[in-house]
C-alpha positions, 0 to 999 in steps of 0.5 A: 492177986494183980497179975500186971500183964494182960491176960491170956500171955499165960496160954497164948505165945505172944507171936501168935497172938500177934498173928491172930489180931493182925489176921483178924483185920485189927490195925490197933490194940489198946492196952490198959495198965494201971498206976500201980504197974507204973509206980511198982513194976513189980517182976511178973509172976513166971505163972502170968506169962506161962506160954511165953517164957522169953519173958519170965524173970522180966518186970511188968513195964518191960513186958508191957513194952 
């Protein structure tokens, strides 16, 4: 099953996950999406974002966004 978010929003807030890349000294993160999530955007799995439930309900380009 696609999941059409990039893992780990299902066990990492995504405030924190920010924090940590940005104390890790990275000035740049590269996020890969997919055709399908593009043409699709389909509404992400409440599953799929688990720890951040600011974004549940939402489609998949929103929470790329």
């Amino acid at each position: 099953m696609d999941r059409f978010v990039i893992n780990g929003l299902d066990v990492v807030n995504i405030d924190t996950l920010a924090h940590n890349i940005s104390d890790m000294g990275f000035n740049c993160v590269r996020l890969v999406y997919s055709l399908e999530m593009y043409l699709k955007d389909p509404i992400v799995e409440d599953s799929a974002v688990a720890a951040n439930p600011n974004l549940y309900g939402m489609r998949a380009l929103t929470v790329f966004e």
